[in-house]
C-alpha positions in Angstrom: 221.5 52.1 -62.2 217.9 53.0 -61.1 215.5 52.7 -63.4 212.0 53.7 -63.1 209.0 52.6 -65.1 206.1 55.3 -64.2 202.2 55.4 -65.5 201.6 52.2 -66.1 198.8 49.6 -65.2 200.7 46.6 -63.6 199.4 43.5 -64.5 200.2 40.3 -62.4 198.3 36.9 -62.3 196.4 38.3 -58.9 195.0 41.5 -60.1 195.9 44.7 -62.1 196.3 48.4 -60.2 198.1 51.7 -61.8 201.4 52.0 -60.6 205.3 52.8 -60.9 208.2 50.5 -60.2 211.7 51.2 -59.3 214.3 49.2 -60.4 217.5 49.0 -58.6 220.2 47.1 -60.0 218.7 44.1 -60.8 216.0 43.8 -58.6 212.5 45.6 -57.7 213.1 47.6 -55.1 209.9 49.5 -54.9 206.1 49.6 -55.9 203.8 53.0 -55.8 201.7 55.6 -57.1 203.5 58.7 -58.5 206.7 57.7 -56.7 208.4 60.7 -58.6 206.4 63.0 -56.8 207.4 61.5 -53.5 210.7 62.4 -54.2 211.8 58.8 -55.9 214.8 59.7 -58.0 215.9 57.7 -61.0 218.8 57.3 -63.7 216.3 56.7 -66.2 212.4 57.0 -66.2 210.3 54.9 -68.7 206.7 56.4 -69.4 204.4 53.3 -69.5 201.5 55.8 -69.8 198.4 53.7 -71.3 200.4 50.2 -71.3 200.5 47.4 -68.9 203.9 47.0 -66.7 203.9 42.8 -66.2 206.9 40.3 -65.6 208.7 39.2 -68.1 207.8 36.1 -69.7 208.8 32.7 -69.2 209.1 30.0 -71.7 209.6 26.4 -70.1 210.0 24.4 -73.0 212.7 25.6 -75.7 215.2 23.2 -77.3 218.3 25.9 -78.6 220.7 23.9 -80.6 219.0 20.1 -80.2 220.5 17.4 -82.3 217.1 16.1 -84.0 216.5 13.8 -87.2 220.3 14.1 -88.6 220.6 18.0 -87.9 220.2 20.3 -85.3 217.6 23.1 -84.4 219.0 26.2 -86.0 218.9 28.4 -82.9 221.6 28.5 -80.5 220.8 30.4 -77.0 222.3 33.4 -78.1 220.0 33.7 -81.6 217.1 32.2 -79.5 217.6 34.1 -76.2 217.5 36.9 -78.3 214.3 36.1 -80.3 212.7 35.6 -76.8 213.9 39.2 -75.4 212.2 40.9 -78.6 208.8 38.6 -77.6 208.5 39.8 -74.5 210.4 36.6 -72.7 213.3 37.2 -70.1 213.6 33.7 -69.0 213.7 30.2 -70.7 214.0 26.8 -69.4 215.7 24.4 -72.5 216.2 20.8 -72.4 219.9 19.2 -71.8 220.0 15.7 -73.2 221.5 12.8 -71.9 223.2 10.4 -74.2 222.0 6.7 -74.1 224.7 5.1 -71.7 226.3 8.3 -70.8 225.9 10.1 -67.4 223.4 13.0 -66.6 226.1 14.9 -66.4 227.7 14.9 -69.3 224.8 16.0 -70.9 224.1 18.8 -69.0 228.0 20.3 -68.7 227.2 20.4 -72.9 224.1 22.2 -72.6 226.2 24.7 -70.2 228.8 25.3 -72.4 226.0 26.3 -74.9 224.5 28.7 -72.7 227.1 29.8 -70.7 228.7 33.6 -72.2 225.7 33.2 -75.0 222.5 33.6 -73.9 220.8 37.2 -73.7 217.9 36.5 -71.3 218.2 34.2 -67.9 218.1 30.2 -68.8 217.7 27.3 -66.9 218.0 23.5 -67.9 215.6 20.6 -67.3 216.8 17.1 -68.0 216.2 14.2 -70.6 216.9 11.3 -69.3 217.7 8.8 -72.4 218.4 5.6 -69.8 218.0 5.1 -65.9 220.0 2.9 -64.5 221.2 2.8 -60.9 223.7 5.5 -61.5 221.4 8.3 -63.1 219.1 7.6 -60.6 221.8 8.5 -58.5 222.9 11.3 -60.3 219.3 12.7 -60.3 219.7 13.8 -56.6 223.0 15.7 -57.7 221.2 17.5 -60.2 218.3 18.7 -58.0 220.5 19.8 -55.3 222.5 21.7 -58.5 219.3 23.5 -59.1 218.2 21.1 -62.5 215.2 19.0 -60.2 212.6 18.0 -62.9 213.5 15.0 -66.1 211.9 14.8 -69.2 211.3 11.2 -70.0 209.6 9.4 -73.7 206.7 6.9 -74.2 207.5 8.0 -77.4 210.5 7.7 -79.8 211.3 4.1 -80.0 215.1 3.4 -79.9 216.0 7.2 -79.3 214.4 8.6 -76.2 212.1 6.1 -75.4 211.4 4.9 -71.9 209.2 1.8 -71.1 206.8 1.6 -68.0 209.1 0.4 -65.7 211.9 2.8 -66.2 209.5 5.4 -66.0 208.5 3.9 -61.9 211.6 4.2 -61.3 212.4 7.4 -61.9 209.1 8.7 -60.7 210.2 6.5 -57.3 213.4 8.3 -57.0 211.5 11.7 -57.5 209.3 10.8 -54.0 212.5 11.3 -52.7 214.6 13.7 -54.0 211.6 16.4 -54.6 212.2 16.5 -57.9 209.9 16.7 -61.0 209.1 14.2 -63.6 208.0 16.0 -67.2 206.4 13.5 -69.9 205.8 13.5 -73.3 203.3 11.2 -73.8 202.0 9.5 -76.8 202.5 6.0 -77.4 205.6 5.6 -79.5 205.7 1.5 -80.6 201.9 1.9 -82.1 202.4 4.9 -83.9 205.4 3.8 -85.7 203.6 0.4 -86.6 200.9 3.1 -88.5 203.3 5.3 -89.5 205.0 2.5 -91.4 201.5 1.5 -92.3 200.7 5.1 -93.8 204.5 5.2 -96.0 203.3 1.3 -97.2 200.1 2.8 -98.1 201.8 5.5 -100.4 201.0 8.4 -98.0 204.7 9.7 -97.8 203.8 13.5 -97.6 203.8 15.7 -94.1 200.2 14.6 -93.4 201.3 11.2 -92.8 202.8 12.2 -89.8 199.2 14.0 -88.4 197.4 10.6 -89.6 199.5 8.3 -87.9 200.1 9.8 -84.6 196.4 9.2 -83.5 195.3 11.4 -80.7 193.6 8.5 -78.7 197.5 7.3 -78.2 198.2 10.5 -76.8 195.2 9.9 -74.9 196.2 6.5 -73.6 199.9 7.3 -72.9 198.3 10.0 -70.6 196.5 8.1 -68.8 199.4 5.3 -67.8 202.0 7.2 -66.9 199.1 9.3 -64.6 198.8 5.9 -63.3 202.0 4.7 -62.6 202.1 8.6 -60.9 199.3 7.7 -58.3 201.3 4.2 -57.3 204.5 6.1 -57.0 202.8 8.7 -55.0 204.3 11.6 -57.1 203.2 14.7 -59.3 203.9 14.7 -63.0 203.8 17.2 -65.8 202.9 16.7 -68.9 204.9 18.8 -71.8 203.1 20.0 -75.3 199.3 18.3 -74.7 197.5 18.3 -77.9 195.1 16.6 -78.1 190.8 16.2 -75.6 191.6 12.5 -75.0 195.0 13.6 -73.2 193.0 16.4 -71.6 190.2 14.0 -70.2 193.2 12.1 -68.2 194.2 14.7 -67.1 191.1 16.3 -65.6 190.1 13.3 -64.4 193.1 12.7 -62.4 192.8 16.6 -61.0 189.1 16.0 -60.1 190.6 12.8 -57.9 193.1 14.6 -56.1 196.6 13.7 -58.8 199.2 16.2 -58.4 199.2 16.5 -62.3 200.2 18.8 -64.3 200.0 20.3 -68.1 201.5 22.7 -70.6 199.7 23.5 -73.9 201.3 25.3 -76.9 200.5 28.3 -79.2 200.6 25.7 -82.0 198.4 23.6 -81.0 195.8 26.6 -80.2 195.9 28.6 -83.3 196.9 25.7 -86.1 195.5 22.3 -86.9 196.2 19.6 -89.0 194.8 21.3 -92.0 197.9 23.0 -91.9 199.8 19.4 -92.7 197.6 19.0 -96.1 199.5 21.2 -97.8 201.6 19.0 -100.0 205.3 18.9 -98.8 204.8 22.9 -97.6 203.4 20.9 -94.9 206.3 20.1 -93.1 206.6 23.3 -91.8 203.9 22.1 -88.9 205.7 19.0 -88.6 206.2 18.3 -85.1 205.2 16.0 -82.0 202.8 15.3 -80.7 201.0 16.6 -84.4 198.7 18.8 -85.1 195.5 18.3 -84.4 191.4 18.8 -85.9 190.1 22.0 -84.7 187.8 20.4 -82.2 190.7 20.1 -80.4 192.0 23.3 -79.6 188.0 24.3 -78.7 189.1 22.1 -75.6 192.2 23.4 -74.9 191.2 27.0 -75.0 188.6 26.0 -72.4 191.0 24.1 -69.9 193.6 27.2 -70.5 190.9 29.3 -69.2 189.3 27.1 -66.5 193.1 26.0 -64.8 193.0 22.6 -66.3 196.1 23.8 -68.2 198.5 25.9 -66.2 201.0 27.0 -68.3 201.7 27.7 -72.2 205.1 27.1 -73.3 206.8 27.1 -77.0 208.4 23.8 -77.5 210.4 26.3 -79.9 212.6 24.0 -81.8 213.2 25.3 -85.3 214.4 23.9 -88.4 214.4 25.7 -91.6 211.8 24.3 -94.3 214.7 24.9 -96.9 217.6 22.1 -96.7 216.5 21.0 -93.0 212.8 20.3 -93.1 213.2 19.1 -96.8 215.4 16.1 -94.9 212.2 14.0 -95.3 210.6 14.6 -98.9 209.1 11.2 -99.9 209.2 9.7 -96.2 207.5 12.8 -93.6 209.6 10.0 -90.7 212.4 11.3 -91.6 211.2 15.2 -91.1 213.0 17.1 -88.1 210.0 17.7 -86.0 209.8 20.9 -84.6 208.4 24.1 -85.1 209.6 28.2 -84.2 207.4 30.2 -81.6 209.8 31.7 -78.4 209.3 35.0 -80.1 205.5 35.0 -80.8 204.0 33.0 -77.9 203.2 36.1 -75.3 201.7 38.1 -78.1 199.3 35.0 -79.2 198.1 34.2 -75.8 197.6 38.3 -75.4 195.9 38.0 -79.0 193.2 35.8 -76.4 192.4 38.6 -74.4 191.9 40.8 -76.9 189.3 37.8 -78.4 187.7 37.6 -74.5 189.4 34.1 -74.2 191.0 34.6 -71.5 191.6 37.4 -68.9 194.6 39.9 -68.9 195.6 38.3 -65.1 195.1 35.0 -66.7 197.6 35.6 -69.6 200.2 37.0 -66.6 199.5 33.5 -65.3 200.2 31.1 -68.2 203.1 32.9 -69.8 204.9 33.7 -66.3 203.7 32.9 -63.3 202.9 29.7 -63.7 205.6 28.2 -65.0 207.6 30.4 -62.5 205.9 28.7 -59.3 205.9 25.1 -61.0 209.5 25.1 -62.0 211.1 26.6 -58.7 212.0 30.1 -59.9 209.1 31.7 -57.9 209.0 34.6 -56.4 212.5 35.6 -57.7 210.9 35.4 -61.1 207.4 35.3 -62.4 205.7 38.6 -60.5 206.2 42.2 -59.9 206.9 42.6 -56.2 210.0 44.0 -54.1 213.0 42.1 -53.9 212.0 40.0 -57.6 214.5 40.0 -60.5 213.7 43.0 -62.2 212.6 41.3 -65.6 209.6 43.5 -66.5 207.9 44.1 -69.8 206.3 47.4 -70.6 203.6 45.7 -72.6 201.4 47.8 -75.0 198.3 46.3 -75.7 197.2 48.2 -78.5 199.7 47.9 -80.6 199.1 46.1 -84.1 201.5 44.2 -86.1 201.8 41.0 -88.4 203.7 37.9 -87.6 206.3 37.2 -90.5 209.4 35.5 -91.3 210.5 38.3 -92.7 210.2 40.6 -89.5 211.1 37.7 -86.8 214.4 37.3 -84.9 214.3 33.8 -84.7 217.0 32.5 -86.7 214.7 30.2 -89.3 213.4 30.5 -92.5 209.5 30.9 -91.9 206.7 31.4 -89.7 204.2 29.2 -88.6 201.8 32.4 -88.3 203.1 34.0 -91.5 200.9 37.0 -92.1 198.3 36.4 -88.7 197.7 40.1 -87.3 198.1 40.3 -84.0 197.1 42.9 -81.2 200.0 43.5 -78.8 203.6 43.9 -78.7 206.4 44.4 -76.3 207.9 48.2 -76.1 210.5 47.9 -73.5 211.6 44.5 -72.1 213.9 44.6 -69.1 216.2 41.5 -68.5 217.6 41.7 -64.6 217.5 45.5 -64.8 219.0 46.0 -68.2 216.9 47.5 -71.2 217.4 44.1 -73.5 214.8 46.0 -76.3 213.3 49.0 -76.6 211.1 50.6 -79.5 211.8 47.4 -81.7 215.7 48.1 -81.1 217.6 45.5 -79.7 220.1 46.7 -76.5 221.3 44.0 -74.5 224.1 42.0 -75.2 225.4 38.7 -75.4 226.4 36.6 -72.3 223.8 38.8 -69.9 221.5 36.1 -69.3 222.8 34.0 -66.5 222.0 30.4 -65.2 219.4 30.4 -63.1 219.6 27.4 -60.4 216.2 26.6 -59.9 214.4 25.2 -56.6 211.8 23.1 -55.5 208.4 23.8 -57.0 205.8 25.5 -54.7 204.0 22.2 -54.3 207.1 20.8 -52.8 208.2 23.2 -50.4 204.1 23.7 -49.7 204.8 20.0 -48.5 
């Protein structure tokens, strides 16, 4: 199948130009001006006339199907992928978990099984590492060599995915080896459940407990240690979800001294603040870690976003439905699933930037795609539009209105964060490997096309 996309203006993180691109297969097989008229022949031909041609989103940080709070998220990578494919994103990266006292492994064969004949779009899998021990840190170099090489490890969640200091060295150690990638979420998780239980004890049981307690200087301060106990292990780090100026500080900080430190932000934390928690119970919608934040906050982040002190937006899309799920924790907000839906709406909001003059149209490229693409090993098979990349390509129409709804979404939960927020922007034809996924709002792929994607080294790794 050759597929050609003519008349568009491609957009990639290094510049824009007008241009067609043919699709053969799966992959890109060739880039020019009026390539009909130079005697390119197709099976199909898609006019991008007046709309950008960019590569396909990628989300590195969903969590389909995750056991959380005495439920699970409610979509599974076929309803999510899906949801993703309609928003413009061809490729996610989801979380496997590790049991506590169970191997790597076993985890991650689970999070295959979910995947595997289900998703829509391309996934790959990064890893939480619940305990290390001498055997996971074994396993670890098995998993990077299986094309899984970054590990999500906790300063936060006491007695479920928590990892003190010294666990946290040693994995980072065993990272200088192996080239692998450790991811944190950072906040520090034995204080705030010391004022969390302070805040329930204090009568405030609603959702905005849960913003009060989780103070943003703890976010701040967890940044900072495990940026420290980076420098002495001599490794990069990412940092999943930051929030909050204090975390940002440590962060830029560290990148003004030479740290090989990385950061993610998400829509959330851009376009809603902890306002959004005061709404009696209807606040546990926004439930989720780290909280939402003041609007000072996001001032910040839109800046670093803009300036590369941020590198990448991803979703942390994990949804619970407010109705029997979210409603786990009336009269104690602990016991709220936290977690919030956004795989389907996150390229549109960061485009929604450019149309503000936030950021640039290149820049969006960057933070929805090619970023995480280079940091998390799938560049340049995925991430750009060049010869001989995967041909997931969005034909991107950047004038096109519409309102974000629950009642319009195809993520498979009961609300919207942005419920009723216009936005500018919207994805006409979204191509997943070569296949037409969705097309004028139409849904056309299938289950089981997304495959696994077996991820390398990031850039800064082969780089060294």
């Amino acid at each position: 199948m050759r597929t050609l996309i003519a008349n568009g203006l491609i957009v990639t993180a290094d510049g824009s130009y007008p241009g067609d691109v043919l699709v053969d297969g799966e992959v890109i097989v060739q880039i020019g001006v009026d390539l009909a008229a130079a005697g390119v022949t197709a099976d199909e031909t898609i006019d991008a006339t007046g709309k950008y041609v960019i590569p396909g989103g990628i989300d590195a940080h969903t969590h389909m199907e995750l056991p959380f709070g005495g439920t699970f998220a409610k979509d599974t990578f076929e309803t999510g992928t899906r949801a993703a494919a309609f928003g413009g994103t061809t490729s996610i990266v989801d979380f496997a978990v590790q049991s506590k006292g169970q191997p790597l492994h076993e985890g991650l064969d689970v999070w295959h099984k979910k995947a595997e004949g289900n998703a829509v779009v391309d996934y790959g899998f990064h890893m939480i590492m619940s305990d290390v021990t001498d055997a996971t840190l074994a396993e670890m170099d098995q998993l990077v060599a299986e094309g899984v090489p970054d590990f999500k490890l906790f300063t936060a969640y006491p007695g479920v995915f928590f990892s003190p200091d010294d666990h946290i060295f040693r994995a980072m150690r065993q990272t200088k080896h192996n080239g692998g990638l450790i991811l944190m979420h950072a906040e520090n998780g034995p204080v705030i459940d010391i004022l969390a239980a302070g805040q329930v004890a204090a009568g405030v049981t609603d959702p905005i407990g849960h913003g009060l307690a989780r103070d943003s200087r703890l976010e701040g301060e967890a940044t900072s240690r495990v940026i420290r106990l980076a420098e002495v292990a001599g490794v990069p780090v990412y940092f999943v979800h930051m929030s909050a100026k204090e975390a940002l500080d440590a962060l830029m900080a560290a990148r003004n001294r030479g740290v090989m430190a990385w950061a993610e932000t998400c829509p959330q934390y851009l376009y809603l603040s902890l306002d959004d928690l005061g709404d009696g119970f209807n606040g546990a919608k926004f439930v989720c870690s780290p909280p939402l934040r003041t609007k000072d906050h996001a001032v910040e982040l839109w800046n670093a976003l803009k300036r590369d002190d941020l590198q990448v937006v991803g979703t942390d899309h994990c949804p619970f439905d407010f109705h029997g799920q979210k409603e786990l924790g009336r009269g104690d907000f602990r016991k709220i699933p936290n977690g919030l839906p956004g795989v389907e709406e996150r390229v549109d909001l960061i485009h929604q930037a450019v149309v503000d003059g936030r950021l640039t149209k290149e820049r969006w490229v960057q933070v929805v795609s090619t970023g995480p693409a280079k940091i998390f090993g799938m560049y340049p098979r995925k991430g750009v539009i060049a010869v001989g990349a995967d041909a997931d390509i969005v034909v991107y129409d950047p004038n096109r209105s519409h309102v974000l709804s629950a009642s319009t979404h195809h993520m498979d939960v009961d609300y919207s964060c942005y419920e009723g927020m216009a936005v500018q922007g919207g994805s006409d034809v979204v191509l997943s490997r070569g296949m037409v996924v969705v097309k004028d709002g139409e849904f056309t792929g299938r289950k089981g096309h997304g495959m696994f994607v077996k991820r390398g080294l990031a850039d800064y790794a082969r780089l060294g």
